[in-house]
Each structure stands twice: as structure tokens, then as C-alpha cells.
C-alpha positions, 0 to 999 in steps of 0.5 A, a space after each residue: 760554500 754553504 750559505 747560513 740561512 736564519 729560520 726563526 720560530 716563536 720558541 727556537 731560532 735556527 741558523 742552516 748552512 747546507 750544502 745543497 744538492 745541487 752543488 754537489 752535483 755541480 762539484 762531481 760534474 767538474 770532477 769529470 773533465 780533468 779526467 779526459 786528461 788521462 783519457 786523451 794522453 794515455 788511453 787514446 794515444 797508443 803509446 809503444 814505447 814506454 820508457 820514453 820522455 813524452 810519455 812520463 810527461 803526458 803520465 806527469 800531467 794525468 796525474 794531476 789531472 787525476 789528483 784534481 778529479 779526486 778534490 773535486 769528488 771528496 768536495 762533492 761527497 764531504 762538504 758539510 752541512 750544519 744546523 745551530 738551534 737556539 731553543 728556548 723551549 727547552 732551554 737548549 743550544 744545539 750544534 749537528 752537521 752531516 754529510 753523504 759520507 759522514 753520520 750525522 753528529 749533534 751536540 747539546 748544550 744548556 742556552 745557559 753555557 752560551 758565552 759569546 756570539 761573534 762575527 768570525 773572520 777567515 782571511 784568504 790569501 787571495 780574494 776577499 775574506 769570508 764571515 760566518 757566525 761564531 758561538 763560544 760555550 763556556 768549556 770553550 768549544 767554539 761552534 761556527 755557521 757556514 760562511 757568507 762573502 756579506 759581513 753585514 748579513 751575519 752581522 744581522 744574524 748575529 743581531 737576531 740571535 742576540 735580541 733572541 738570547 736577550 728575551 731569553 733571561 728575561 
């Protein structure tokens, strides 16, 4: 989970979800140990016969031993990281997110087209639901921060950029 994390300036505020160098490490590292299911059933056993029921079993399990190998590396390379500015120096709102894997994209948007800044919500199907901060444009388009197990913290964020906004249109 990328974290938000309020960065706030004089003219700009800034909210920064990244995932971190380390938890891509942890993530590629994890990826490593379903792979000794292969290794253990299939390389190290010499199997001699192949059309056999032991052996479409242990060819059963490496391979979704290797399957989890593969999220875990994608969650490693993919994870997004993501920056949301308010700037009121140049009167500009903008959106950017990357990945090792992904360019960088960033979008840019007039402060005045900012329409509404929420708390979002994602409800799990198991375990307690996740917050993030929620930014709707006028066109539409919603924007999100990355997410947080703490209501009240976005909640405050929430709080910040609105006190920001609010000096604003002053």
C-alpha cells in the first residue's frame, strides 16, 4: 500500500503516495519462495515417468506455485506511485504517477476546476476497508491518493487541502 504522506509549502501542498524501495524489494524477495515449489517437485525429484498421477499433481502445484511468483514480481515492478499538488502560485492542480515499469504521466488542471474533495472508501471482502483522498474535476475525472487503514488521517488531509483551497478564493 502506498501511504499518503502531506508535504505542505507556502504557495503548494502536496500529497505523495510512493511506494518505496523497499517494499518492492520485500515484494520481489517473496516472489522468490513459491518458486522452490517447482524446484523441489519437479527439478530435484528425477521423475522417470511422466504420464503418471504424482506427477501432474506436483506439475499441478508448481504451477500455481509459479502463478503466485509471477503476482508477487508484477506487485514488485507495477505498484504505483503517485503525487497530487495544489499549487496556488500557478493556480494549477496536478495529478502524475509512475512505475518501474510504467513512464511517468502527469496531468494538469486549472485550481478553478477542482470540484470536490472527499474521503474515499474501498471496502474489502475480507478485513477492514481502506481510505484514500478522493479529488473530483469538473469534466468529471476523479483523481485518488494512495490509501491509508486510518479514516481520521485522510480525514485531516482532507481538512488541510480544504483550509489551502479555502485561502485560495480569498
Amino acid at each position: 500500500m502506498s501511504h499518503p504522506e502531506l508535504v505542505e509549502h507556502e504557495d503548494r501542498i502536496e500529497i505523495r503516495s510512493r511506494m518505496r524501495v523497499g517494499m518492492r524489494i520485500l515484494l520481489a524477495a517473496l516472489g522468490l519462495f513459491p518458486l522452490l515449489a517447482p524446484y523441489e517437485l519437479l527439478v530435484k525429484i528425477d521423475w522417470e515417468r511422466f504420464m503418471s498421477p504424482f506427477f501432474f499433481l506436483a506439475a499441478f502445484v508448481s504451477a500455481g506455485a509459479t502463478a503466485l511468483s509471477a503476482f508477487f514480481f508484477f506487485a514488485a515492478v507495477a505498484g504505483l506511485s503517485s503525487k497530487i499538488v495544489f499549487d496556488r502560485h500557478t493556480a494549477t492542480f496536478s495529478y502524475s504517477r509512475e512505475a518501474p515499469v510504467l513512464r511517468r504521466t502527469r496531468q494538469i488542471q486549472p485550481l478553478s476546476d477542482v470540484r470536490n474533495i472527499e474521503v474515499g472508501v474501498r471496502d474489502w471482502s475480507d478485513g477492514v476497508p481502506t481510505y484514500h483522498l478522493s479529488v473530483s474535476m469538473e469534466d468529471g475525472t476523479v483523481f485518488e491518493s494512495g490509501s491509508s487503514w486510518s479514516r481520521d488521517e485522510i480525514e485531516w488531509i482532507r481538512g488541510r487541502v480544504g483550509q489551502f483551497l479555502a485561502a485560495v478564493d480569498e
